[in-house]
mmCIF file of the N, C-alpha and C atoms, coordinates in Angstrom:
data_MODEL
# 
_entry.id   MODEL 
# 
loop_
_atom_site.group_PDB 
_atom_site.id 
_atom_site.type_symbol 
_atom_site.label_atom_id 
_atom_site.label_alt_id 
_atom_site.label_comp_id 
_atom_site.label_asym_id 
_atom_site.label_entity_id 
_atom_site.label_seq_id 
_atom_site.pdbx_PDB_ins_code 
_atom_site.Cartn_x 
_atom_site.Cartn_y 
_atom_site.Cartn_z 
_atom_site.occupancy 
_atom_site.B_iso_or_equiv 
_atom_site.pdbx_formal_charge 
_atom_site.auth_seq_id 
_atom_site.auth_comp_id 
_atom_site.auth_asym_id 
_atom_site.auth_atom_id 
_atom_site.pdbx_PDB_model_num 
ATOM 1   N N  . UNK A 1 1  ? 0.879  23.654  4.260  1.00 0.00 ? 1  UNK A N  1 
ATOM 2   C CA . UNK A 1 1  ? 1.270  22.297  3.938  1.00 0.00 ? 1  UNK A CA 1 
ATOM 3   C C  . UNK A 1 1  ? 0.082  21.350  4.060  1.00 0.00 ? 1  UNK A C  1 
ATOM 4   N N  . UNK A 1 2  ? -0.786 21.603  5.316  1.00 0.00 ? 2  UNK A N  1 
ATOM 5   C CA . UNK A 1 2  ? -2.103 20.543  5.477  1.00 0.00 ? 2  UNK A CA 1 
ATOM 6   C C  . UNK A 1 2  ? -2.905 21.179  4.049  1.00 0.00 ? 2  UNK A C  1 
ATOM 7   N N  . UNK A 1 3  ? -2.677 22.265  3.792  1.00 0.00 ? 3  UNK A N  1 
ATOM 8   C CA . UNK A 1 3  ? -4.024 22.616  2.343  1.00 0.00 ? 3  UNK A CA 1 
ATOM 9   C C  . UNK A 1 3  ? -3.543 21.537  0.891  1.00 0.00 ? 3  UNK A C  1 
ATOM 10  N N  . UNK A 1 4  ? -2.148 21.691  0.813  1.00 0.00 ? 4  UNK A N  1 
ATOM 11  C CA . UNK A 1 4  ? -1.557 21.025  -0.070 1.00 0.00 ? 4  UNK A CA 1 
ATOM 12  C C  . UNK A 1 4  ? -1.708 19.342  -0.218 1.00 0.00 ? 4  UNK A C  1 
ATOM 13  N N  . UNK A 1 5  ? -1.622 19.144  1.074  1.00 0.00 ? 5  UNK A N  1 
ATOM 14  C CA . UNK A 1 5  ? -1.919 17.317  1.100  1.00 0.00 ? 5  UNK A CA 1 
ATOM 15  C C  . UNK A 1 5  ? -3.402 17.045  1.145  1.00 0.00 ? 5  UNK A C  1 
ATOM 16  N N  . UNK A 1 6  ? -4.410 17.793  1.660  1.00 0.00 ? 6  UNK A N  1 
ATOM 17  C CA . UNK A 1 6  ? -5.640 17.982  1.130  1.00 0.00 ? 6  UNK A CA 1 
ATOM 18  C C  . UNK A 1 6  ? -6.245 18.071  -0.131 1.00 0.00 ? 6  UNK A C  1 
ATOM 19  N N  . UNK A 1 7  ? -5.478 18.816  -0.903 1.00 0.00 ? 7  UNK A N  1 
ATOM 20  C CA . UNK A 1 7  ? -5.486 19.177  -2.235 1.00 0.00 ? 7  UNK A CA 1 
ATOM 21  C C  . UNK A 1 7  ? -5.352 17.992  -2.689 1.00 0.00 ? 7  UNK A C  1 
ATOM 22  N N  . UNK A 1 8  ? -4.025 17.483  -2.397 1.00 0.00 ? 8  UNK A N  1 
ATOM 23  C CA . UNK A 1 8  ? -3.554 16.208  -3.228 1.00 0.00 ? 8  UNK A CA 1 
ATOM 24  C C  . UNK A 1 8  ? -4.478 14.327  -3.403 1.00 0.00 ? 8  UNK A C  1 
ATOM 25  N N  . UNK A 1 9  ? -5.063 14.532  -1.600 1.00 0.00 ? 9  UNK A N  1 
ATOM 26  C CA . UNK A 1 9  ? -5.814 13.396  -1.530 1.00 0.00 ? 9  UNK A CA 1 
ATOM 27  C C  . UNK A 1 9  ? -7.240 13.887  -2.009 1.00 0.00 ? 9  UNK A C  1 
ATOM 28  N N  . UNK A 1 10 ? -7.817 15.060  -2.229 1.00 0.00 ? 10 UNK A N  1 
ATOM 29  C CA . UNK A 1 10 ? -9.170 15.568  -3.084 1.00 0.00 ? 10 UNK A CA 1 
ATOM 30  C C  . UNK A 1 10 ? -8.824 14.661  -4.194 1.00 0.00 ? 10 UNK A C  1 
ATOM 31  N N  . UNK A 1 11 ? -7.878 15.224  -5.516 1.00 0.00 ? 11 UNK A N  1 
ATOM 32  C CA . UNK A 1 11 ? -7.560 14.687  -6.499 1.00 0.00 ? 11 UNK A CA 1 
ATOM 33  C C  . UNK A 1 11 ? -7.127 13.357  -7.146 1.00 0.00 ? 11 UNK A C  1 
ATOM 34  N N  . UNK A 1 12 ? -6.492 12.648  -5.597 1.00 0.00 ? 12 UNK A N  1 
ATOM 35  C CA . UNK A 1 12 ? -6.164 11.222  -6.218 1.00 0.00 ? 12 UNK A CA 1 
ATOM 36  C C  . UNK A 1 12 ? -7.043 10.434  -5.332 1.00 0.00 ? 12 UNK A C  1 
ATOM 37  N N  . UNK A 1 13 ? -8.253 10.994  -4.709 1.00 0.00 ? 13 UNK A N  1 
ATOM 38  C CA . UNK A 1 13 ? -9.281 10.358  -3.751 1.00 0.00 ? 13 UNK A CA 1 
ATOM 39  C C  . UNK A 1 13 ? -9.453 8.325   -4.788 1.00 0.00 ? 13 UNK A C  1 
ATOM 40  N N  . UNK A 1 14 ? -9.937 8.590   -5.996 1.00 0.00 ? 14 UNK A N  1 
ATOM 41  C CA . UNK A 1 14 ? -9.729 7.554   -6.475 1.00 0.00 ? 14 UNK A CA 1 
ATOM 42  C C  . UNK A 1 14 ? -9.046 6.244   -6.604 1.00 0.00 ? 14 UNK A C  1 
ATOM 43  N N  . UNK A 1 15 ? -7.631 6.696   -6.953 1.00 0.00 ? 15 UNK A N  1 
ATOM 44  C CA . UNK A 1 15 ? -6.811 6.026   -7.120 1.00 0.00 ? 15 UNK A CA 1 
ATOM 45  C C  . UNK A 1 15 ? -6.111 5.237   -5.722 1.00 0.00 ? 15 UNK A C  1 
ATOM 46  N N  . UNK A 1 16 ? -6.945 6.250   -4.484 1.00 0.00 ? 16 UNK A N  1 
ATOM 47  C CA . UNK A 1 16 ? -5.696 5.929   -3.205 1.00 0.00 ? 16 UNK A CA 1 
ATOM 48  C C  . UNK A 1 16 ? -5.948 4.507   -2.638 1.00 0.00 ? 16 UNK A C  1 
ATOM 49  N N  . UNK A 1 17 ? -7.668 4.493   -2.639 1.00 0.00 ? 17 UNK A N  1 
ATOM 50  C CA . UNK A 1 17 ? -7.541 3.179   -2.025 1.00 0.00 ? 17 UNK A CA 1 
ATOM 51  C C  . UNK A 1 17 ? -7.069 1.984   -3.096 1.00 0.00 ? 17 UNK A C  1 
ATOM 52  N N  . UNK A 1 18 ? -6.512 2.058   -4.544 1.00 0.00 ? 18 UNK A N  1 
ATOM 53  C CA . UNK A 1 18 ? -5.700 0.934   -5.427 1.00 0.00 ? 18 UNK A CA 1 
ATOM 54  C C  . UNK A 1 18 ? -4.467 1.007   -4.985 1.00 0.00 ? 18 UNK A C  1 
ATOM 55  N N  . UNK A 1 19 ? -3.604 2.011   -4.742 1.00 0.00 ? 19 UNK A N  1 
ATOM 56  C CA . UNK A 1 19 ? -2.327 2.596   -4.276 1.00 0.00 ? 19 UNK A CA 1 
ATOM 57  C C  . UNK A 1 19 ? -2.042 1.549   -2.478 1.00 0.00 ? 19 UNK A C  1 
ATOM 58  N N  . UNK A 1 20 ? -3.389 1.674   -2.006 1.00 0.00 ? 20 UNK A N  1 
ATOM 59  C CA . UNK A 1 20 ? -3.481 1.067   -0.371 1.00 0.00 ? 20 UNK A CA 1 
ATOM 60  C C  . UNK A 1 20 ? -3.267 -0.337  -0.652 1.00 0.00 ? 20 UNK A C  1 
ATOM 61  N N  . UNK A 1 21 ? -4.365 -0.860  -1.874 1.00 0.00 ? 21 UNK A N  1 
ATOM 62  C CA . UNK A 1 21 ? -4.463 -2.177  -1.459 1.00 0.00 ? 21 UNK A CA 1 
ATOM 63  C C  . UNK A 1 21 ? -3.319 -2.816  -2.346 1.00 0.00 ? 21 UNK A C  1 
ATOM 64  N N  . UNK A 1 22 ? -2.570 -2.309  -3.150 1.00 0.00 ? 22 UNK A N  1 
ATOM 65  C CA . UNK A 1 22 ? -1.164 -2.593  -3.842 1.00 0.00 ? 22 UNK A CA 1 
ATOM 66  C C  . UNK A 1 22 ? -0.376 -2.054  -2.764 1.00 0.00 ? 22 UNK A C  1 
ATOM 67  N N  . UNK A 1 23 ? -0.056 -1.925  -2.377 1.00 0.00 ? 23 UNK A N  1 
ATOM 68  C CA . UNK A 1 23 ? 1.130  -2.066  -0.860 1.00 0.00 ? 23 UNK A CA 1 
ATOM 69  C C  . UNK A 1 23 ? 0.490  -2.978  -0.240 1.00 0.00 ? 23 UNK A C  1 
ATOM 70  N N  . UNK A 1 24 ? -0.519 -3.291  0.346  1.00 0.00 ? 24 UNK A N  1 
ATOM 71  C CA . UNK A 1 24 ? -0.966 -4.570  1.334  1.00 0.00 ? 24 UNK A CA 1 
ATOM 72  C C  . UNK A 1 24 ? -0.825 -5.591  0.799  1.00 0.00 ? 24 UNK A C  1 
ATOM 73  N N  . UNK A 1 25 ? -0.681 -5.541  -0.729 1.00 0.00 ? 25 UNK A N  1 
ATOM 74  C CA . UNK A 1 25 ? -0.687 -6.789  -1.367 1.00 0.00 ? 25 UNK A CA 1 
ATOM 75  C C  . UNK A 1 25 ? 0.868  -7.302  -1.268 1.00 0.00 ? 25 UNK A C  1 
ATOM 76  N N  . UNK A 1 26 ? 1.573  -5.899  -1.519 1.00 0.00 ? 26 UNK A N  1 
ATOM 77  C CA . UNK A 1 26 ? 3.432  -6.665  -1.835 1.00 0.00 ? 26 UNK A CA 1 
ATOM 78  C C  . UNK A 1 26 ? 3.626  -6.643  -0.497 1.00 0.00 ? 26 UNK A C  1 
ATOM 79  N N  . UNK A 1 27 ? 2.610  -5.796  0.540  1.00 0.00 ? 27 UNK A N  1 
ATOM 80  C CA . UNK A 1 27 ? 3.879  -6.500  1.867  1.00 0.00 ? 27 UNK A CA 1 
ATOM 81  C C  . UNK A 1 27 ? 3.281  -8.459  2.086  1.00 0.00 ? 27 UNK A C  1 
ATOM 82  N N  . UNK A 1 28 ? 2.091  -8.911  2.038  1.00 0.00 ? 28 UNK A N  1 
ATOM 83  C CA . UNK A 1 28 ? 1.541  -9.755  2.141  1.00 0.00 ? 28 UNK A CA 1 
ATOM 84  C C  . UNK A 1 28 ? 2.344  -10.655 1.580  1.00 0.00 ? 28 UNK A C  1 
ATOM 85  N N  . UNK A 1 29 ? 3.171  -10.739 0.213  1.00 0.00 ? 29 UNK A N  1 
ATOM 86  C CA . UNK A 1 29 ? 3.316  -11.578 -0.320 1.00 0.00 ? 29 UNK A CA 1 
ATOM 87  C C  . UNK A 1 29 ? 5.082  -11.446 -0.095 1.00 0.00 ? 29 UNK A C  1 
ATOM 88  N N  . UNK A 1 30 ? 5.924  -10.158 0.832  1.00 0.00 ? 30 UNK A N  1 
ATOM 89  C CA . UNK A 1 30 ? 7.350  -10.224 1.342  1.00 0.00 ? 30 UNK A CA 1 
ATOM 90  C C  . UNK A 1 30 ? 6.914  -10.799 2.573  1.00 0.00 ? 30 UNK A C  1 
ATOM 91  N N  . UNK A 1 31 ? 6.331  -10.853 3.361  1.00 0.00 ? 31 UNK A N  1 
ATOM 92  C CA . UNK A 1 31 ? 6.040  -11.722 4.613  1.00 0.00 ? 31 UNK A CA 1 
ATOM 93  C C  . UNK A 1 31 ? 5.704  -13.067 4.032  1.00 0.00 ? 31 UNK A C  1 
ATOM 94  N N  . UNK A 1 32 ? 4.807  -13.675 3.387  1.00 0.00 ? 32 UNK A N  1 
ATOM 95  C CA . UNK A 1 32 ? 5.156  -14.688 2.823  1.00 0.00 ? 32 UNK A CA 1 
ATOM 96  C C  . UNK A 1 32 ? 5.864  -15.423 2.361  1.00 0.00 ? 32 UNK A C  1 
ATOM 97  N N  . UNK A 1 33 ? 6.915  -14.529 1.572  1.00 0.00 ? 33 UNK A N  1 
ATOM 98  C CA . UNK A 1 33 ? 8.216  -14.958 0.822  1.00 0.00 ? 33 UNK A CA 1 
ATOM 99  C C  . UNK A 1 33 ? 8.830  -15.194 1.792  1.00 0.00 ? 33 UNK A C  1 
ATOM 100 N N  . UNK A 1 34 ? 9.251  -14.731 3.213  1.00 0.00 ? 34 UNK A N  1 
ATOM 101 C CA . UNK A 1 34 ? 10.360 -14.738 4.050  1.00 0.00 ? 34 UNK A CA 1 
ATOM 102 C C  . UNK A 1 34 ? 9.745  -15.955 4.889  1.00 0.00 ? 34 UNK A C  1 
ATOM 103 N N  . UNK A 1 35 ? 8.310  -16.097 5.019  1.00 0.00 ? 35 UNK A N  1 
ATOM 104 C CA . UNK A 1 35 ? 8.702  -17.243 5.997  1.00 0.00 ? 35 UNK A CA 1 
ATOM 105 C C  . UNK A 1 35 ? 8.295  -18.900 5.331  1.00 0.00 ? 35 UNK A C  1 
ATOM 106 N N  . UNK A 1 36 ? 8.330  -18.286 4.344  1.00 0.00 ? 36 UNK A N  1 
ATOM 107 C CA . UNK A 1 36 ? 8.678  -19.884 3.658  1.00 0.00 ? 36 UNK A CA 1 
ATOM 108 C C  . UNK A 1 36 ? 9.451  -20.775 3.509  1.00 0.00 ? 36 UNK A C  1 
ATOM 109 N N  . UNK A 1 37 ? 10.605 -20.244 3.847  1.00 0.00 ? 37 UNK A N  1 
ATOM 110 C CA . UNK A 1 37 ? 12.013 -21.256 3.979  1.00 0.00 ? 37 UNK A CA 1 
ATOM 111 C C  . UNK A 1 37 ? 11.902 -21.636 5.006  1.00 0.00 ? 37 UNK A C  1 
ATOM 112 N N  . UNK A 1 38 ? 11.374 -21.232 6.127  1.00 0.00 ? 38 UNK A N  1 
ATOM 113 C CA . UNK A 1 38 ? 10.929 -21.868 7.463  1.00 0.00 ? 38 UNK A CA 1 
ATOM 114 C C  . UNK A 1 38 ? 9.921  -22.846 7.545  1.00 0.00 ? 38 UNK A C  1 
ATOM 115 N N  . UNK A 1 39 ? 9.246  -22.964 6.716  1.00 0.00 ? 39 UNK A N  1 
ATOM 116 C CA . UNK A 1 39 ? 8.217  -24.193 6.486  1.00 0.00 ? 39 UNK A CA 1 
ATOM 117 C C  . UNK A 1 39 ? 8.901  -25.604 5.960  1.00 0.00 ? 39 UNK A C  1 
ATOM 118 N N  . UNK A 1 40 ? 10.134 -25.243 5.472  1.00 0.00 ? 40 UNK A N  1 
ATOM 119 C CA . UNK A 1 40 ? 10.610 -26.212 4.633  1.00 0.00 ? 40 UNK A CA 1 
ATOM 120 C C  . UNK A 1 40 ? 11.342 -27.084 5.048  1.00 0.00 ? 40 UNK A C  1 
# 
């Protein structure tokens, strides 16, 4: 199973850190969304 997820991050080595920083981005902007009605 560790050869397989090895395998998998060899191949999408590229793409992962766009994949990382698109999740940091939508949680950034659901923490945002939620505490904005609290500003208001």
């Amino acid at each position: 199973m560790l050869k397989e997820i090895k395998a998998v991050l060899d191949r999408s080595s590229a793409t992962i850190w766009q994949d990382i920083a698109g999740g940091v981005g939508l949680m950034v902007v659901l923490y945002d969304g939620l505490q904005l009605p609290g500003l208001i």
